[in-house]
N, C-alpha and C positions, 0 to 999 in steps of 0.2 A: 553635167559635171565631169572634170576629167578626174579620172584615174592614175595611178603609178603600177606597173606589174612588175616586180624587180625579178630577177635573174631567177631563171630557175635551174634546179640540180637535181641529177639524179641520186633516188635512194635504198634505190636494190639489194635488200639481203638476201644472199644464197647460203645453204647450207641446210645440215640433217637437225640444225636445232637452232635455239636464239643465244644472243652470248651479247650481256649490257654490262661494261665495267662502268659508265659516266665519265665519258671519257666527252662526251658533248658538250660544249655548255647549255644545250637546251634542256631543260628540266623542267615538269617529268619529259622523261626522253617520249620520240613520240609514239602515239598512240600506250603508253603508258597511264596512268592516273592519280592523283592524290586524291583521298579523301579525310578530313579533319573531322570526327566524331566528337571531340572532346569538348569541343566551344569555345576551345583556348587560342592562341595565339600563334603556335608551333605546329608545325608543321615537316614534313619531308623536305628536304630543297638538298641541294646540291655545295658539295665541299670542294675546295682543291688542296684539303691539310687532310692527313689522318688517312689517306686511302692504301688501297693495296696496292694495285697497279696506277700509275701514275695517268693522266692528271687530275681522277679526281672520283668522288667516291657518294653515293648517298647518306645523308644524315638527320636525325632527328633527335632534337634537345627537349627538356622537361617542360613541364607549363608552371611551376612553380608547388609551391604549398598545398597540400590538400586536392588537388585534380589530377585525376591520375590519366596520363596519354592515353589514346584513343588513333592514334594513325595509321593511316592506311595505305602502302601504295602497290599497285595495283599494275600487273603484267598484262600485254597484251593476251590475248587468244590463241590456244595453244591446242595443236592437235597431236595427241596423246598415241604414239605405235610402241608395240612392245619393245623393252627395253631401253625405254628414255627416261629420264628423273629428271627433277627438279633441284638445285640447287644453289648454295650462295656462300660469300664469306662474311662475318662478322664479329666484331670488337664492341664491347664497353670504353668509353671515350675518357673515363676516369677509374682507374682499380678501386678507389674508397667506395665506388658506389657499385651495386647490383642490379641489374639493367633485365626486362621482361621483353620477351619476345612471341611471338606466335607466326606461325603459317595458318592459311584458311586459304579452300579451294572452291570455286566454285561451276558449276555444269553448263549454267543458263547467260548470265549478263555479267556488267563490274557492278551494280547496284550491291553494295553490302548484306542487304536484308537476301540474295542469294545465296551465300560462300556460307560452307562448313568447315569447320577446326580440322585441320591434319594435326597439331601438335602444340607447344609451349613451351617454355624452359627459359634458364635465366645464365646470365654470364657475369662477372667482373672481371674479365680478361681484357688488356688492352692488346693481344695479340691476335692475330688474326684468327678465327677458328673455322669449320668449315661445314655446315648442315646440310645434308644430303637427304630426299625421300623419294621411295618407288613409288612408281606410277602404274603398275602392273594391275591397279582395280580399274585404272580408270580408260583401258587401252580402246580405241576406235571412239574416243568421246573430247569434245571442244572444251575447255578448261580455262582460267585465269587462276593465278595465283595471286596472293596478297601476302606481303611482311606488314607484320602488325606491331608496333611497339606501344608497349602496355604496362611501362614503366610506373610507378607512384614515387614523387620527389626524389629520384634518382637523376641523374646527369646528363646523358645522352648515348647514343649508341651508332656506330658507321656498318653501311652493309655496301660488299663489292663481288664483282664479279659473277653476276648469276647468270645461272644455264638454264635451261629449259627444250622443252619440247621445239620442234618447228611451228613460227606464228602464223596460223590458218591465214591464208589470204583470201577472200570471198572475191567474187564477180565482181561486184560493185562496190568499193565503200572510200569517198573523200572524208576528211574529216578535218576542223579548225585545231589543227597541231599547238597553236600559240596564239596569245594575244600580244600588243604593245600595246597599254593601257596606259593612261595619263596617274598622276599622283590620285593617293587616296583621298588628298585633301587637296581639292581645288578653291582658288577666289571667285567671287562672283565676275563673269567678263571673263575668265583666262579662255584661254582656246588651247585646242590640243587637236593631235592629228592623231585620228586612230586606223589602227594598219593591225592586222593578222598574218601566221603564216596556216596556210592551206595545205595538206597532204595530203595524194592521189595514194592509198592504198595498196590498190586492185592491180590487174594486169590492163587493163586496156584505159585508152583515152576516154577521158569524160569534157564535158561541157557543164562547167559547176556554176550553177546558183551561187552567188555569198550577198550575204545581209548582214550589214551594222544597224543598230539600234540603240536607242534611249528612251525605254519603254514610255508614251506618252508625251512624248518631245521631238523625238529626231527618226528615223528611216532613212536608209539608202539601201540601195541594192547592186550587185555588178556580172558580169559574167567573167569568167574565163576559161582556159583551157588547160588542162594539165594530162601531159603524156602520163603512161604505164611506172607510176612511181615516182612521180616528181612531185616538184615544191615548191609553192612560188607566195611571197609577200603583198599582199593588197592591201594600197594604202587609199583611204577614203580622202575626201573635202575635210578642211579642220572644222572642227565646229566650237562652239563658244556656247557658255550654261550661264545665263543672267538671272537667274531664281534659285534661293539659297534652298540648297533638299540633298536628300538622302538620292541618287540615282543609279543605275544601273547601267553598265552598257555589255549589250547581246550580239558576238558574232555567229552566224547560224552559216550553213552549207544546207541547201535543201535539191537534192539531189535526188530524182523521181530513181526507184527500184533501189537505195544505200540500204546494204544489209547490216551494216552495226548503227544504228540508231544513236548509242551511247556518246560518242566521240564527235556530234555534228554540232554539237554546241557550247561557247565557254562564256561565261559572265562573268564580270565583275564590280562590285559596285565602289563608287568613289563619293566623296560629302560635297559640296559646293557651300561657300559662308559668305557674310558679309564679313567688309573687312575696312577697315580707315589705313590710309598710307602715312599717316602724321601723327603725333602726340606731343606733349609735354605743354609748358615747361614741368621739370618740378622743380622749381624752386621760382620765387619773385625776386630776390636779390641775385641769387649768380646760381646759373644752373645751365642744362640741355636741355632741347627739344630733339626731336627727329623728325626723319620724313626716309621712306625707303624709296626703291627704285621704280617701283609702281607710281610714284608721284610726281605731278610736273615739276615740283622743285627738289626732287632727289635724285639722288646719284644714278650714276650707269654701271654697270656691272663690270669691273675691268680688274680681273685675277692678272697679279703679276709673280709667274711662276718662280720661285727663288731657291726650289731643293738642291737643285744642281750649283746654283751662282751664290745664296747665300752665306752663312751662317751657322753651323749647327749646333743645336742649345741640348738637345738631349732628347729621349723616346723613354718608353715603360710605362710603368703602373707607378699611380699615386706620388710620383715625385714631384719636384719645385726645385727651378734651376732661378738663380740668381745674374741680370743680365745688366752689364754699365751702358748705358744707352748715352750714343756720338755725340747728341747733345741734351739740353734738358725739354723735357715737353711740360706745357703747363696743362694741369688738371685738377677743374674746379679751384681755380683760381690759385694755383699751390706748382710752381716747378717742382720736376723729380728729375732726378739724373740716375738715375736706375728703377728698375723693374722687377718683381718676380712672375718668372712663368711657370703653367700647373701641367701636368700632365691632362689634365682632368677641364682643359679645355676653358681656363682663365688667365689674364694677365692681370697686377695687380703693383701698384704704387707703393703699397705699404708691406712691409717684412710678414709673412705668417705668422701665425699664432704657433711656437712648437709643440710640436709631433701633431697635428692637425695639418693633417692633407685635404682638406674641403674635399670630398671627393664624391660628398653628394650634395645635390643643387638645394638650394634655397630659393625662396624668392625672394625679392629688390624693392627697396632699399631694408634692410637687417642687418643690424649692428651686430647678430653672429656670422656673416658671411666677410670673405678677405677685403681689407682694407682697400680702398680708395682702388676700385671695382672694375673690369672691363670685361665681360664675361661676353664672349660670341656662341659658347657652343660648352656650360658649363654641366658637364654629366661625368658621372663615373666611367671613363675610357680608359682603353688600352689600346697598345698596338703590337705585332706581332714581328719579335725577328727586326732585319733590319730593312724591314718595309717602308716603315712608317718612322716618322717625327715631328722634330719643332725644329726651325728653321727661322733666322732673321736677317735684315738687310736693310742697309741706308742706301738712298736714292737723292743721292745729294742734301742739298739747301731745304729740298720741302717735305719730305718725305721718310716714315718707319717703316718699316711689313714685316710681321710676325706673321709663322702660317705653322697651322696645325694640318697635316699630311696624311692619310690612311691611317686613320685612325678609327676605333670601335668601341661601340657602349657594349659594358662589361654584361655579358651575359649574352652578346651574339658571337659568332664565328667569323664574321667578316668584318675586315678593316678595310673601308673605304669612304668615311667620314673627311672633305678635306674644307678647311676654312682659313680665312687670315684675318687680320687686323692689323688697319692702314690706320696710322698717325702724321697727322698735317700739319705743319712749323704753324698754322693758324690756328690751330688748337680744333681743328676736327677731325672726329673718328670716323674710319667706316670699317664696318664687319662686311665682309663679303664670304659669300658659298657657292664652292664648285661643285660638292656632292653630299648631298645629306641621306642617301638609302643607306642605311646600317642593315639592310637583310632581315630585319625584323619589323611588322609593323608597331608594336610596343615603342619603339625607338624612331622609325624614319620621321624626316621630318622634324626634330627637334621636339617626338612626344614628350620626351622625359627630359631635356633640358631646361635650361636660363637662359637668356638673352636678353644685355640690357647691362649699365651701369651705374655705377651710387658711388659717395664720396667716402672721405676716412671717416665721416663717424657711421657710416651706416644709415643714418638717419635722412638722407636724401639723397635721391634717384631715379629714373627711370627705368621699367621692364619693358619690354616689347615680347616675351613670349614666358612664359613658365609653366611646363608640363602640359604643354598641348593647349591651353589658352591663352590669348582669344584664338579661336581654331580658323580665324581669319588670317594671324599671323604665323600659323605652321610654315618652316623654310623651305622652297624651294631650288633648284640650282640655278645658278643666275643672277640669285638675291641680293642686293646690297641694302646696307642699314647705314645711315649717316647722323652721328647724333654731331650735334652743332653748341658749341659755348655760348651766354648770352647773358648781357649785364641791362641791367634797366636802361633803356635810351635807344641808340643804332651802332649795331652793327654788323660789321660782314663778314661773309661767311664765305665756304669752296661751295657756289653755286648758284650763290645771291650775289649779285652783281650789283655793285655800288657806281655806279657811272661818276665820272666827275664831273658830267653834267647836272646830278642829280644830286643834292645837301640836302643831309634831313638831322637835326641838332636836335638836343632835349632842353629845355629853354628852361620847363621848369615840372614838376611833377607831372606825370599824364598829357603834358604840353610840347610839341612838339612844330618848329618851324621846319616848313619843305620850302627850299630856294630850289628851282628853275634856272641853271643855266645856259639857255638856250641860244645857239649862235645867230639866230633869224627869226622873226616870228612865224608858230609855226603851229597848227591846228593840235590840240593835247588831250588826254584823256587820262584823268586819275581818280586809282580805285584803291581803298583802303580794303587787304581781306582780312577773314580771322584767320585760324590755324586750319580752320575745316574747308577752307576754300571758299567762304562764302563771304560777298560784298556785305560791311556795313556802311561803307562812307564813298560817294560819287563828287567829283572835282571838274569843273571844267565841262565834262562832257560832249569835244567837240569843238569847243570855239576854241579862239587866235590865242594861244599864251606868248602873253612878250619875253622878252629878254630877261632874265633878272627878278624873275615873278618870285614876290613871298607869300609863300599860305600858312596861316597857321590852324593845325588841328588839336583840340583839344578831347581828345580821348571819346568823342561821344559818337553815335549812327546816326541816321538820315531823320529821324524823329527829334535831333536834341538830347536820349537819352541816354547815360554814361554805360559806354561796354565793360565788359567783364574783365577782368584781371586776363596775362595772358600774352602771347606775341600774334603781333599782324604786320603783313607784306604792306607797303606802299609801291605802286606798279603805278609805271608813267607808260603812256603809248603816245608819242610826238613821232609824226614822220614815219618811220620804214624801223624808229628805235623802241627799244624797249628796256626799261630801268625800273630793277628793284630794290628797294631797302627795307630793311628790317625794323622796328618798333616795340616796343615792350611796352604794354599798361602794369602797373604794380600798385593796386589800391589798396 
């Protein structure tokens, strides 16, 4: 199997101590550590708002109601000569609230059940302040330090700039500095490439072992080489998870004589689910179905960026901007020539209900959720400054795009949410998503959204996601969603291809003539599917269809007996062509 070894760099610190503002984007910086006690959600991770020194500062926010933080992050190894201290800057991230902190040090390892309390204390300063403690007990001894926030329903707190001792460099020690880890929530069948970065510690070259792993599923292993301080990324073979589970995957460094044990391995686990690429209809008289990108008859993924060339509709919190749209689009069987857009990541046919900024999700169809409905990414957001927005654009004769831009669910720190919604003069929508990590697992992915559309009365719709079910249809980026208009009989649609070789008429309830107009006789093959892809009805099979051929179907499978209410494909394969149409049964 081949390998990729990307660039590698040296990473040489010199000096009589250590000195980490996060000025990196790698986080924790390396040989660094998080530890999550708490069981919650939050964690240490990295800002580029709020720091002292520019560009960027460490931060940890609350876990919510009743659990009080537990976090830990964790300094390399530090060897302790007289007259060296430890210390750092820190803020409360909101004055109304009152923010808990602690130092704990410890002699032996970063394992938690090592470290003892140097101290506590608490702040609601949001300026900077700056904590200082002697190290004169612990002089000629190897050390780590931990900042601990140990807040209860308080807000968050930034820590910058800390000092310390010089970090003890041993003889030997590589250590897996980082992961690239696939989403937390994979499909069954996706594939992903998993790559590590590796750090050379020590002073001298090594020959490192590195091992990926899927405990019970996958192995590989590789070698390489890393100069006195270098750093280099290994990327494996992609692999693919076809069994829906809970799994793991294990970068390890096994490196004969590595004297910090601690740092040679990172895990993390991700879900695999089943998942269907199609739904609907909902409705038998006039409604949607969908089908996403995952599916042979859905859409391809094609962001058309417009921040710069469109439109701008407005940014913030909890607003609704009012937008007169070029021409009118028809939805659910009703033109509109105007729009409202939400801050909070809906477009919507019908006027709001006043002083109601929907600004948290429902699920579809709800007759208390905004009027005649197009929700791609409907959660409580904000965006920050003039980062972020809403943006629109006509693209002639066929085409809308509304896009929502760097945007964040309310209660992370990071705006980088970006999504659109494409409207087609044929009356079909597509949601597409370039970036769904909101920095928080609570949120990536569309845990705590909507996805999905319903008419003015509320009372008919379709969902395709709400609050993280079905956890098959969690967003990834790339994703497009294509809901499609549909009236009892045939029609077409952007992707179903109506050949005008191929007539398919509603003759009479559930009855349906297919004309053949073929220019030559010529060997054919017609398959009637459901929605789930699966044949009920076989035609031809093979032999000469002439010219002019009429079939008629009446709604039933290969037994005679009548199928379910619902849309099915008629697919002709004649020659080197291939022609589909559309169907509705309405019993």
């Amino acid at each position: 199997m081949c390998r990729l070894l990307l660039t590698i760099f040296s990473g040489v610190a010199l000096g009589l101590g250590f000195e980490q503002s996060f000025s990196d984007s790698l986080f924790p910086p390396s040989n660094w550590s998080v530890v999550n006690l708490d069981s919650g959600v939050r964690k240490w991770q990295r800002l580029e708002i709020g720091y002292r020194s520019e560009p960027g500062c460490a931060y940890c926010g609350w876990e919510g109601y009743y659990r009080r933080n537990n976090d830990w992050l964790i300094t390399p190894r530090c060897s302790v000569r007289a007259g060296d201290r430890f210390a750092f800057w820190y803020r409360a991230q909101d004055e109304r609230y009152y923010e808990s902190l602690e130092v704990w040090i410890s002699r032996n390892s970063p394992r938690v059940g090592d470290f003892e309390l140097l101290a506590g204390w608490g702040t609601n300063s949001v300026f900077y302040q700056r904590q200082e403690f002697d190290l004169a007990s612990y002089v000629g001894q190897k050390v780590f330090f931990a900042i601990v926030y140990r807040s209860l329903n308080q807000y968050g707190v930034m820590i910058d700039d800390v000092e310390g001792p010089e970090v003890w460099r041993p003889a030997h020690d590589v250590a897996i500095a980082a992961i690239t880890a696939p989403a937390r929530n994979l499909r069954v069948g996706s594939s992903f490439t998993p790559s590590c970065w590796v750090k050379n510690l020590a002073g001298s070259s090594e020959l490192v072992p590195v091992g990926f792993s899927i405990p019970g599923l996958w192995n590989d292993d590789t070698l390489i080489t890393l100069g006195s301080f270098d750093s280099a990324r290994v990327v494996f073979p992609p692999v693919a998870v076809w069994l829906p589970d809970t799994y793991q995957i294990v970068f390890a460094t096994r490196l004969a004589g590595d004297q910090c044990w601690w740092n040679d391995t990172l895990i993390q686990e991700f879900v695999v689910s089943p998942f269907c690429s199609r739904g609907g209809p909902d409705s038998v008289n006039y409604g949607y179905c969908w089908f996403d990108s995952d599916d042979p008859l859905g859409p391809e993924f094609n962001w058309l960026e417009i921040s710069s060339s469109g439109n701008p509709i407005g940014r913030g919190d909890d607003t609704i901007y009012q937008v007169n749209l070029s021409r009118p689009f028809n939805f659910y069987g009703q033109d509109y020539s105007m729009c409202w857009v939400s801050t909070n990541g809906w477009l919507a046919f019908g006027p709001p209900r006043p002083g109601n900024s929907a600004d948290s999700n429902l699920s579809i169809p709800n007759p208390a959720a905004p009027h005649s409905l197009l929700a791609p990414f409907w959660e409580d957001l904000w965006t920050r400054g003039n980062e972020g927005g809403i943006w629109w654009q006509d693209f002639g004769d066929t085409l809308l795009v509304f896009e929502w831009g760097n945007w964040g669910s309310k209660g992370t720190e990071i705006c980088s949410l970006s999504f659109q919604v494409q409207l087609f003069r044929s009356g079909a929508i597509e949601f597409q998503y370039a970036n769904i990590d909101a920095g928080d697992i609570r949120f990536n992915q569309g845990m705590s959204a909507t996805v999905g559309i319903q008419d003015r009365s509320g009372r008919v719709g379709i969902q395709y996601l709400y609050n993280g079910l079905p956890p098959g249809n969690l967003l990834s980026p790339g994703r497009a969603i294509r809901f499609i208009p549909f009236r009892t009989g045939i029609e077409e649609g952007p992707g179903l291809f109506l050949d005008t070789e191929l007539l398919v008429v509603p003759v009479s309830r559930n009855r349906f003539l297919i004309r053949l107009f073929s220019g030559e006789p010529s060997r054919a093959e017609l398959v009637i599917y459901d929605a789930a892809g699966r044949a009920v009805r076989r035609f031809f099979e093979g032999r000469v269809a002439l010219p002019g051929l009429n079939l008629f179907w009446d709604g039933t499978d290969e037994s005679g007996c009548a199928v379910r209410s619902g849309v099915y494909f008629i697919k002709v394969l004649t020659g080197n062509k291939q022609m589909i149409a559309k169907a509705v049964i309405a019993r």
